[in-house]
Structures are given as C-alpha cells and as structure tokens.
C-alpha positions as CSV (number, residue, x, y, z in Angstrom):
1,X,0.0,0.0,0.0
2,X,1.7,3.2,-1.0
3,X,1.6,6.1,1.6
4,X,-0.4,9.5,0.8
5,X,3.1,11.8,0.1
6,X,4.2,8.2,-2.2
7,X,0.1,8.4,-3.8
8,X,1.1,12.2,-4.2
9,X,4.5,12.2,-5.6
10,X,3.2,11.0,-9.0
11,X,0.0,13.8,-8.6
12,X,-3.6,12.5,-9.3
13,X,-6.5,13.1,-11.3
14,X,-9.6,11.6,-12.2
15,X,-11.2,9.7,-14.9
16,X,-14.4,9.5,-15.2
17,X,-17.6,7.5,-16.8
18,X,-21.4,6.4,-16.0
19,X,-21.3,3.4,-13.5
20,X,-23.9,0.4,-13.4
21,X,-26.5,0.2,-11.2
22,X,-25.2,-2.4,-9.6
23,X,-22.3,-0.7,-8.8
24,X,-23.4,2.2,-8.1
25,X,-25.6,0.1,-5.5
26,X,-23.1,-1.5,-3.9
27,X,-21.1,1.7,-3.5
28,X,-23.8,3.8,-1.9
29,X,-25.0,1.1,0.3
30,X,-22.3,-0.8,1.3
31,X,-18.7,-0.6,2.2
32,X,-16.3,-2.3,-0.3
33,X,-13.6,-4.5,1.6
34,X,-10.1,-6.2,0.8
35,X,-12.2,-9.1,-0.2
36,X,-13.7,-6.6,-3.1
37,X,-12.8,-8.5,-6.8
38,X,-10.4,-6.5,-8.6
39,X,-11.0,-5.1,-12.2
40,X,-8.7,-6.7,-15.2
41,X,-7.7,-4.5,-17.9
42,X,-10.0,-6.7,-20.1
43,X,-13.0,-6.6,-17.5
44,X,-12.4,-2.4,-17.6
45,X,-11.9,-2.6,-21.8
46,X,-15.4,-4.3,-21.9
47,X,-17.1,-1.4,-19.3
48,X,-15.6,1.8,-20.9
49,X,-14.1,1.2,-24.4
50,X,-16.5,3.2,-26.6
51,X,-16.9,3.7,-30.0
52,X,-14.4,6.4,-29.9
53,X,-11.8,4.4,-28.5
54,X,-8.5,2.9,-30.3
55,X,-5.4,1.1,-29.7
56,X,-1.9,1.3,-30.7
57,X,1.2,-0.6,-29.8
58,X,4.5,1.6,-28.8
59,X,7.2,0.2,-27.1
60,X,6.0,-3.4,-26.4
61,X,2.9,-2.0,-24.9
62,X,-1.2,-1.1,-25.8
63,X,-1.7,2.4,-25.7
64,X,-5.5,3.1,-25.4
65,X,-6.3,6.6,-27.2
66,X,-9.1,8.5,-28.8
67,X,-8.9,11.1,-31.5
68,X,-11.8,13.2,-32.3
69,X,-12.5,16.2,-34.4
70,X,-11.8,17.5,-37.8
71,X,-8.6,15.9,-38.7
72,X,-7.1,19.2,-40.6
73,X,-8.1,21.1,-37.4
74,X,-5.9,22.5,-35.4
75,X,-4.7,19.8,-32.9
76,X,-5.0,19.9,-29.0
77,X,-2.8,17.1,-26.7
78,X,-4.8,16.6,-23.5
79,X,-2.9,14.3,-21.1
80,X,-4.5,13.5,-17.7
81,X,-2.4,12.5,-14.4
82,X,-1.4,9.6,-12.5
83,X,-4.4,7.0,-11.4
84,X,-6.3,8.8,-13.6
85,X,-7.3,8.1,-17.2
86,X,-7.9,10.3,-20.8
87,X,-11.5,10.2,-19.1
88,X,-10.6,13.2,-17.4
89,X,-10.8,15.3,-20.8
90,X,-14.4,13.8,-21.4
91,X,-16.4,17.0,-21.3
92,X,-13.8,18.9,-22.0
93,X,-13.5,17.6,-25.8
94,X,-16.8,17.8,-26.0
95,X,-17.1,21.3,-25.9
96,X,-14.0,21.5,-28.1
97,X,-14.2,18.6,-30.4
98,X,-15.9,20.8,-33.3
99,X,-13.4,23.1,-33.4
100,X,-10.3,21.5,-32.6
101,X,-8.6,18.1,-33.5
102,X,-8.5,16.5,-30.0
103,X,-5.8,13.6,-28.7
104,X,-5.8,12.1,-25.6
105,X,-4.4,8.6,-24.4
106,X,-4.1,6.3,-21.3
107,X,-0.7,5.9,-20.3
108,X,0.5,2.8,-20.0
109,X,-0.5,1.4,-16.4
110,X,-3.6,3.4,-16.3
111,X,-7.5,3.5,-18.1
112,X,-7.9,1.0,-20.5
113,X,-4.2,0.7,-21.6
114,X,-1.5,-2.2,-20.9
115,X,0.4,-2.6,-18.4
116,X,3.8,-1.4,-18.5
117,X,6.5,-4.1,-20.1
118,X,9.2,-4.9,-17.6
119,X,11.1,-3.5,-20.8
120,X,9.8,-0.5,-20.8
121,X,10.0,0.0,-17.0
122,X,13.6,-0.2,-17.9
123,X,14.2,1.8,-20.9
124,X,11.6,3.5,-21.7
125,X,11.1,7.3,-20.9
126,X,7.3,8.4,-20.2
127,X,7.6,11.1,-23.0
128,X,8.4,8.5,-25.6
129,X,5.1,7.1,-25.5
130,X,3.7,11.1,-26.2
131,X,5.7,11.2,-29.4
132,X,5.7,7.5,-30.6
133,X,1.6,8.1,-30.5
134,X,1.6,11.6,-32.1
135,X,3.9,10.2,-34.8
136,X,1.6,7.0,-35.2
137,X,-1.3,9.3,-36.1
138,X,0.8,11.9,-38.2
139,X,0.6,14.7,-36.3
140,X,3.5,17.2,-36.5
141,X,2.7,20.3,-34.7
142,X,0.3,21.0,-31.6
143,X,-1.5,24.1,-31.6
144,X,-1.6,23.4,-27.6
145,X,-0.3,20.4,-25.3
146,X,-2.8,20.4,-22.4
147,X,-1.3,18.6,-18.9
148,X,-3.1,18.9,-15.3
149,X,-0.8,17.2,-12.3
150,X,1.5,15.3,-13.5
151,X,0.7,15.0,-17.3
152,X,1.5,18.6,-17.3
153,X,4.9,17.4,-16.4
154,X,4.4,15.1,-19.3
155,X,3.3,17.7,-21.6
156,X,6.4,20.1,-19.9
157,X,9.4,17.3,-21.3
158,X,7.4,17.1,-24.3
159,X,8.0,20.9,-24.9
160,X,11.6,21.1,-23.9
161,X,12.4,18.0,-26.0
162,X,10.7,18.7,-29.0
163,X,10.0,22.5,-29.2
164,X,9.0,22.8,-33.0
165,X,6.2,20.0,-32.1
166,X,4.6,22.3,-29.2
167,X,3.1,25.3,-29.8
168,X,2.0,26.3,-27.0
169,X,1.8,24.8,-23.8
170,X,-1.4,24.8,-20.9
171,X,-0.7,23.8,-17.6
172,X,-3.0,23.1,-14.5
173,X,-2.0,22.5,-11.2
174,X,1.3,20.8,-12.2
175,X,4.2,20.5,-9.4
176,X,7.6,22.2,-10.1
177,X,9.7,20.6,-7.1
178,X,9.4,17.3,-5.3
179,X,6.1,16.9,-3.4
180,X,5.8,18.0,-0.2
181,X,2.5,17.3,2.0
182,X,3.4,18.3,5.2
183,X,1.9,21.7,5.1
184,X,-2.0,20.3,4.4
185,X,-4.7,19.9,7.4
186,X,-6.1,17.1,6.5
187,X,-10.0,16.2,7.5
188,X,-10.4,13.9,10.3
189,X,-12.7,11.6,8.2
190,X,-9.8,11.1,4.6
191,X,-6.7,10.1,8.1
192,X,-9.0,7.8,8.7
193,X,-9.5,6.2,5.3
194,X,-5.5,6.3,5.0
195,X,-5.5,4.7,8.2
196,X,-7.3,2.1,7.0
197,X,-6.0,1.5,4.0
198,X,-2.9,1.2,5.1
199,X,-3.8,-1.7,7.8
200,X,-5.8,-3.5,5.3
201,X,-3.6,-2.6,2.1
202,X,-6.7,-1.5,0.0
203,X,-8.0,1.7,-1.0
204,X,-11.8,1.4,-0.6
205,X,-14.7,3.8,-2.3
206,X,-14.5,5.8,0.9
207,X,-10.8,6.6,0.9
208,X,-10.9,8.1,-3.0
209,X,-14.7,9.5,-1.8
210,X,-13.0,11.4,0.6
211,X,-9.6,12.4,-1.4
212,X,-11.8,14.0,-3.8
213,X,-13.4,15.9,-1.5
214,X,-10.3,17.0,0.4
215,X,-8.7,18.2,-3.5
216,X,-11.3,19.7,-4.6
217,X,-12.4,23.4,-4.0
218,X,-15.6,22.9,-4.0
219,X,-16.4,18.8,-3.3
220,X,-20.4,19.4,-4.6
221,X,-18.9,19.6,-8.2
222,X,-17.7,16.1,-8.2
223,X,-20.6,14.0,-8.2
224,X,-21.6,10.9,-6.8
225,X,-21.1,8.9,-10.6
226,X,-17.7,10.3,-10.7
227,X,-16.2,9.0,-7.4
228,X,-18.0,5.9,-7.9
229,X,-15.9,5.5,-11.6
230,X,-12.9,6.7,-9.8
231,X,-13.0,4.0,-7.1
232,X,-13.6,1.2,-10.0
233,X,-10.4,2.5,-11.9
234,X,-8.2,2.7,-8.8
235,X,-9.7,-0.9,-8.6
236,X,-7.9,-2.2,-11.5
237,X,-5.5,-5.7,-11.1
238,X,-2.4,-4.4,-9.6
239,X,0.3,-3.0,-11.5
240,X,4.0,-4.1,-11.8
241,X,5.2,-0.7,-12.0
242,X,2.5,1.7,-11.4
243,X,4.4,4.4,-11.9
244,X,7.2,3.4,-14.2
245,X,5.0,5.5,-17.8
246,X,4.2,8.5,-15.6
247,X,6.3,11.5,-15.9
248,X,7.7,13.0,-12.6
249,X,9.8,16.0,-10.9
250,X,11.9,13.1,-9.2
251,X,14.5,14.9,-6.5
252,X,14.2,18.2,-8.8
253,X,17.1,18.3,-10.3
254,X,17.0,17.1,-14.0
255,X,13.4,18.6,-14.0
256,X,15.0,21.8,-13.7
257,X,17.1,21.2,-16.6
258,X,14.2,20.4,-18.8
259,X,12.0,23.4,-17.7
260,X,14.9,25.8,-18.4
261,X,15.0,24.3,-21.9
262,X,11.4,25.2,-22.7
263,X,10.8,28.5,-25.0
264,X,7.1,27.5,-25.3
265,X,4.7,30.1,-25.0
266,X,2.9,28.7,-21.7
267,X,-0.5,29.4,-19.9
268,X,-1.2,28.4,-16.3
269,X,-4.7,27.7,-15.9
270,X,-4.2,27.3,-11.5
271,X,-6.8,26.1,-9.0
272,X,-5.0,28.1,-6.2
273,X,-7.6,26.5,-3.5
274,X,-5.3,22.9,-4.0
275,X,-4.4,22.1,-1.0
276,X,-1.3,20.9,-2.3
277,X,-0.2,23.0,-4.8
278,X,-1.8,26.6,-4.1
279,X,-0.5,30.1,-5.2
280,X,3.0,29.4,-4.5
281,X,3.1,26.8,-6.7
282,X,2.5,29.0,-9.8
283,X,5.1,31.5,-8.5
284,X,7.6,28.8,-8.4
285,X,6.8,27.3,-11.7
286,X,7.1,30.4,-13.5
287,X,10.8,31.2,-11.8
288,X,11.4,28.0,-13.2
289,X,10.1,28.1,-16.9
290,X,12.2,31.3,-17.1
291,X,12.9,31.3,-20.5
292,X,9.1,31.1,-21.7
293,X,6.4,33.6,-22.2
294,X,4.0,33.0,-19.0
295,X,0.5,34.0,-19.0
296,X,-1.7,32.7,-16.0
297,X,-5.2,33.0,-14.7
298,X,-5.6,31.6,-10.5
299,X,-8.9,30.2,-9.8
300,X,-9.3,30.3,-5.9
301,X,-12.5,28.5,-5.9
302,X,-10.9,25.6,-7.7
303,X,-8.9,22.9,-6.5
304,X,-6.1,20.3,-8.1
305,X,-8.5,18.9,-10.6
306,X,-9.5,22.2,-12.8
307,X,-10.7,20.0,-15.8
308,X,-12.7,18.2,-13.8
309,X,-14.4,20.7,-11.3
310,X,-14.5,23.5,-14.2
311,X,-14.7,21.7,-17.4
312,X,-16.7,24.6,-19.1
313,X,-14.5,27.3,-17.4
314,X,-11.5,25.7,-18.8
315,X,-12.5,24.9,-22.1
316,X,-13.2,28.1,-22.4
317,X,-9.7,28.9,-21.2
318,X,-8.0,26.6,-23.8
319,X,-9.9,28.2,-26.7
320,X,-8.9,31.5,-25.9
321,X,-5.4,31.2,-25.1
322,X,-4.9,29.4,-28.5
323,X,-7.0,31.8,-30.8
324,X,-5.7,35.1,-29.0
325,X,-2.0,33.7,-29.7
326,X,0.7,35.2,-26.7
327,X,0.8,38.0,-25.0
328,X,3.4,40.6,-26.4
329,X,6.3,41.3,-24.2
C-alpha cells in the first residue's frame, strides 16, 4: 500500500464515466472491503471502451487513445495524471471537439491501456510514449499540449524535447519541485480512510470519496457517478510498475534542466484553493520556466483537478489562449 506523500508524488486526477447500477448500489450502500474482486484491464476494456476508443502498440505495450474532431483542425494534446485516465478530458472535448482536432491517451499502467512491459520500465522514458503516439497518427505540430498534475509534467518534457512539435503549452495544477505534504490539514474523516487502508492494504470507495473531496475546491462539483468511476479504476488488477510511464519531478534536479530548456509560450490555468499546490506553486513554476512567455489566470474556488471541477471554465480557457495567440512582451 503506497503512503499519501508516495500516492502524491506521481499527482492525481480523475477519470471518469457512467457506473452500473449495480455498482453504483453497492457503493452507496455498502462498504467495499479487501475481499472486493479486482478489475482486469479486459474486464475495464469491456465497461468503458467506446466507440471512440482505439489502440496502438509503442514500445512493447497497448496504448488506449481516442482522436476526435476535424482531422485538418488544429490539434489539441490533452494528457491526464497519474491513477487517472484520458476520461478526465471527457467533457472537456466535447465542448472542443468541433473546433479542434483532440488527442488524448491512457498511459501505460492506467484506463484501459496495458500494463507497463518490464522492458519498458527499464528503458523506456514516459515522453516517448507522447511522441511515438503523435507520430503513429501523423501529427507534426500542436496548436496546444494540455497537462493537469503530472501529465503537465508530461506535456512540460514534451516541450523542452521537441520545441517545433509544441506550440504552445497549458498547464494546470502541475508540481515544479518534489512533493511535499506536510503543510496540508487534512480532514479527520480522509486520516482515517489512510489509516485504513494502510492496515488492510486497499483503498476502498470511501478513501478516493474522501480524497476527492479534500482536492477539490468545491467537493459538490464532483458527483456521486464520478467518485464511484474513480474508485472502479483505482480498482484495476495491480500493476508491476505503477508508476514506471508516468512523468515525474523526481528529486528536482533534472526537472529543472528540462523546464529551463522550454521556449514554449505557456499558460497556467491554477486552482490556487489545491491544497497541495496553491499560489506558491504557480510562483515557483514560472521562476522555473524562465525562459518562456507566462500567461496565468488563479482560480481560488478551484482545486487540483480544474478539468474536472471547471470543465466549461476551462475549455473556455484553452480556446482563448490558443485563438488570442501570446501576450506581447
């Protein structure tokens, strides 16, 4: 059972889909236990694949994507966090989706793609699997690469790696230095689902029930359907290397490298109510993309998971930041 600050160091956010009733029963009326059957990657495929949803094999591994929208549209990258899943984007691209050639994609570990290879846990870095898909599908310049948490540490090596691929570059809630919990109060009621999932090892519907409330800035915004689909995700078989595909700040010090590299026009779109990463994490990520053109908008009623507490607010966001271009300096 990893710890909170181990849960945190990779940076969460949700995916999200319509439950059965049957499960949606069992959630609301009973508590799940240890003894709860896990979810296969097949038992998840047959659930939430969609008619929107494809596959492609990079690196030894099945990459689950969906690309949707006028394929001579401009093109917008959307990549979602750790334990999360492209599901995060869902309402998101559909506001978009008509005007904008949208990509998003399970990494490898997470949603409805395969696990990652002990091969690829070896030599394979997190942004490979970013360009090997892009490539796949002939795409050779983004008019935006789109990360909240982590996967805007994706979409940041993306940028400083491959800087005539990114136009521009949107980032939510995405940390800058290794993760550090101990300045959050946490609620009495999410201890006590850590507690207990550290004695028993499993992470029950209550423990991500109350996570999402304690991350978000307003917990009513996240319904009762979308902690439900959270908890069935988070109960997928367990993972060889959970983390192994997800891109991270590690001690800090390469990271720094990489956001120095990056000349990317970039827009912070910032729930400064997280809890984790509030106002002084956008002051610190812009010291450190010093070389980019920063534009940023703070959204103090919003928590860590913007695109999922604000989907219309930050659509709206995305569109204007790419069709106003950047901000003269």
């Amino acid at each position: 059972m990893k710890s909170l600050k181990v849960l945190l160091s990779a940076l969460i956010l949700v995916p999200l889909a319509i439950p059965s009733s049957a499960m949606a029963q069992m959630a609301a009326n009973a508590p799940d236990s240890p003894a709860t059957p896990r979810l296969t990657v097949a038992q998840l495929r047959a659930k939430y694949a969609d008619r929107q949803s494809r596959y492609m094999t990079l690196k030894g591994m099945e990459i689950h994507y969906k690309d949707e929208g006028p394929r001579k549209a401009p093109v917008l990258l959307m990549i979602h966090g750790s334990q999360s899943s492209l599901r995060t984007w869902d309402r998101i691209t559909v506001l978009l989706k008509k005007r904008y050639r949208v990509i998003r994609f399970d990494i490898p570990g997470y949603g409805l793609s395969s696990p990652a290879t002990d091969e690829a846990a070896a030599n394979v870095k997190p942004v490979e699997i970013t360009e090997g898909l892009l490539e796949g599908l002939g795409v050779r310049k983004l008019a935006a690469a789109v990360g909240v948490s982590s996967g805007g540490t994706m979409a940041m090596y993306l940028a400083a790696k491959r800087p005539e691929l990114v136009e521009r570059l949107i980032l939510s809630n995405t940390p800058s230095d290794p993760v550090d919990t101990s300045h959050m109060v946490q609620t009495p009621a999410f201890l006590a689902a850590q507690d207990r999932a550290r004695k028993t090892g499993y992470q029950d519907f209550d423990f991500w029930d109350q996570y999402l409330s304690f991350f978000a800035g307003d917990a009513g915004r996240i319904s009762k359907h979308t902690r439900m689909e959270y908890w069935d995700f988070n109960r997928r078989s367990p993972e060889k290397y959970p983390i192994a595909m997800v891109a991270r700040i590690g001690d800090g010090k390469q990271a720094t490298v990489e956001m120095a590299k990056i000349t990317t026009p970039t827009f912070l779109v910032w729930g400064s109510g997280d809890p984790l990463l509030p106002e002084a994490a956008v002051n610190a990520i812009t010291r450190y993309l010093k070389n980019a053109t920063i534009s940023k908008v703070l959204m103090p009623d919003v928590g860590h998971y913007p695109p999922l507490e604000v989907p219309d607010r930050f659509a709206r966001w995305i569109e204007t930041y790419v069709e106003a271009g950047v901000p003269k300096t």
